[in-house]
C-alpha positions in Angstrom: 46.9 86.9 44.6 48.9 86.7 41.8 46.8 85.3 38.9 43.8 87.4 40.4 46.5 90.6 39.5 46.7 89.5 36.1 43.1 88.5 35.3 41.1 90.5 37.9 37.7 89.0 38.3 38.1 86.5 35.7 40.2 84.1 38.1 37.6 80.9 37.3 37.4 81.8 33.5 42.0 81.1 34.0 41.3 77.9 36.0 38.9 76.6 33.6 41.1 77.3 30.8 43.9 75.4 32.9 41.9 72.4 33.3 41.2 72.3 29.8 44.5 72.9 28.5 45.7 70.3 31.1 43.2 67.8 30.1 44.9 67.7 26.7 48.1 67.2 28.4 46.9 64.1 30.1 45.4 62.5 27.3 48.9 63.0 25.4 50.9 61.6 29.0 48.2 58.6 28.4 48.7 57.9 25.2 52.8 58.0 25.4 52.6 55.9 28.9 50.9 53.1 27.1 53.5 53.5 24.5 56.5 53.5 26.1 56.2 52.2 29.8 59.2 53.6 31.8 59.9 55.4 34.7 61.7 58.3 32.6 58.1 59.6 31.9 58.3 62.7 29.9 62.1 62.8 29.6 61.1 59.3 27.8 58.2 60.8 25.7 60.3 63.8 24.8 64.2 61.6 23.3 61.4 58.7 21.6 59.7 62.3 19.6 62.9 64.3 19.3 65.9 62.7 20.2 69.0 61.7 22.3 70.0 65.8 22.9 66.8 67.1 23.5 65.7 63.9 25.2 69.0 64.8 27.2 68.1 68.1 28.0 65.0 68.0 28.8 65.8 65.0 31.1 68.2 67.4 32.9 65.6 69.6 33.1 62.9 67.9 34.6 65.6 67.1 37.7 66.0 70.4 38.5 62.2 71.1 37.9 61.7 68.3 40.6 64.3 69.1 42.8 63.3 72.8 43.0 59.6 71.8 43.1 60.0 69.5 46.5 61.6 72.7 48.1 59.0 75.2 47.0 56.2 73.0 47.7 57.2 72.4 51.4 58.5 75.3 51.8 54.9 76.7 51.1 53.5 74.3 53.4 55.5 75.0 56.0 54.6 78.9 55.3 50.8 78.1 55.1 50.7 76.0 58.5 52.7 78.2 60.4 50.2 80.9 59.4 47.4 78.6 59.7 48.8 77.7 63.6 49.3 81.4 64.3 46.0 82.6 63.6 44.1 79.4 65.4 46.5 79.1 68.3 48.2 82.6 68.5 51.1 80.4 68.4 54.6 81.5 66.7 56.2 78.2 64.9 58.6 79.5 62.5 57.8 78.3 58.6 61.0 76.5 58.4 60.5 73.7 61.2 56.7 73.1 59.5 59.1 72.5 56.0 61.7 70.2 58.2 59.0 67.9 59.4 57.5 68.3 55.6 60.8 67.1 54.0 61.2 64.2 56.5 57.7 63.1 56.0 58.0 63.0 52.4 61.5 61.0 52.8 60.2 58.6 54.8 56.9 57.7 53.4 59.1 57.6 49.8 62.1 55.7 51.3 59.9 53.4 53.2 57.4 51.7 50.3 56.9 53.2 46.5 53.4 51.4 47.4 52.7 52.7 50.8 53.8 56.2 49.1 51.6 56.0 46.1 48.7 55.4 48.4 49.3 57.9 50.4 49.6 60.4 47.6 46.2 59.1 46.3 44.3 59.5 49.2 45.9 63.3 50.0 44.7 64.0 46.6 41.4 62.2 47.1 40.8 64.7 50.1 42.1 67.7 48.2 40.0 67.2 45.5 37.2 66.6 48.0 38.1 70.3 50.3 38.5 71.8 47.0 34.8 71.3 45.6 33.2 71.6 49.2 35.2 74.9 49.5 33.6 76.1 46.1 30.3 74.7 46.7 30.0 76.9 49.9 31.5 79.8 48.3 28.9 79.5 45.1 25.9 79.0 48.0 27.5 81.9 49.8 27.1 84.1 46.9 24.3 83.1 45.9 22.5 84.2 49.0 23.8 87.2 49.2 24.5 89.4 45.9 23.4 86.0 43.6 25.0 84.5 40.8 26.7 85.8 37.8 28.9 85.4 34.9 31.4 88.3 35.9 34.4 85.3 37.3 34.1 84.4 33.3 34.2 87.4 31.4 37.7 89.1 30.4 36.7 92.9 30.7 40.0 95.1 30.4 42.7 95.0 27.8 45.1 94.7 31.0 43.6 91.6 31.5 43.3 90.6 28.3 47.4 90.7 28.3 47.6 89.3 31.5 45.9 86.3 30.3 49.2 84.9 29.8 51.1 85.1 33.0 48.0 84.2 34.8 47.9 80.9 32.6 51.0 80.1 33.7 50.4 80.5 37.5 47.3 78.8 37.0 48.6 75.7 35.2 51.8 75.6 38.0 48.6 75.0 40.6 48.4 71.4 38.5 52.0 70.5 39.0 52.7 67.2 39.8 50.1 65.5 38.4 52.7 63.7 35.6 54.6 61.9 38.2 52.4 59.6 38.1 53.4 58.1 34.5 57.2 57.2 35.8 55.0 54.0 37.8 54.2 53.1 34.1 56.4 50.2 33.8 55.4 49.3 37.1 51.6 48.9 36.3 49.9 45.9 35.3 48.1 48.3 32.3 49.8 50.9 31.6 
């Protein structure tokens, strides 16, 4: 919804400027893990490059960033199954008891084993990757047999969109979030 306002048709050109963009983001989260192993991660990266105060800062940051992103996150997941329930069952759960089991789960699979918590992470993103390219698979051979293939999703038509490149980008790359967390095991890993 949102990115698709900004961009229009040109939602898969955005995400594959996202990926790219993130990609160099990784490699830099790489290079600084093997650098300095500790479970700071970026607030680590960011006082080694430019110091105690905006190493401070940006460590305050990122715990605000974190807190705020555990309550959006389940908060959208307990939006998304409630609707999900609704519409298969007919069934009226309110959002907020889907986010209450949400927040416990992720309490007690974090409070239980950092290992049994990092597996567990792996393999949910395992299977999203894996829903995420089935979904688009079907969706290309959908289109394809009915109106076929073009390059329209990767064109940038409009000056509107054009501008809206921007706040799309943004949207788009917050999709990504999360995917840093894993450089705060650094010191933990036998090769960082």
């Amino acid at each position: 919804g949102m990115i698709a306002a900004n961009v229009g048709p040109a939602v898969s050109l955005l995400i594959l400027l996202s990926v790219i963009a993130l990609a160099f983001v990784s490699v830099s989260f790489i290079k600084f893990g093997q650098e300095f192993s500790s479970a700071g991660s970026a607030y680590t990266y960011i006082k080694a490059g430019l110091g105690d105060y905006i190493g401070s800062f940006s460590g305050w940051a990122l715990t605000f960033t974190y807190a705020s992103w555990t309550g959006a996150c389940t908060s959208g997941c307990g939006y998304l199954l409630s609707e999900f329930v609704r519409h298969l069952t007919g069934v009226d759960i309110p959002w907020y008891a889907y986010t209450a089991i949400a927040l416990l789960t992720v309490w007690y699979i974090t409070y239980r084993d950092i290992q049994v918590g990092t597996r567990v992470m792996l393999v949910v993103e395992i299977v999203s990757v894996a829903l995420l390219v089935l979904i688009a698979a079907d969706v290309i051979w959908q289109v394809s047999e009915t109106s076929g293939l073009s390059f329209e999703p990767l064109r940038l038509s409009t000056e509107a969109q054009w501008t809206g490149l921007g706040a799309g980008m943004v949207a788009a790359l917050m999709s990504f979030g999360g995917f840093e967390g894993a450089a705060s095991l650094g010191a933990e890993s036998r090769n960082p």
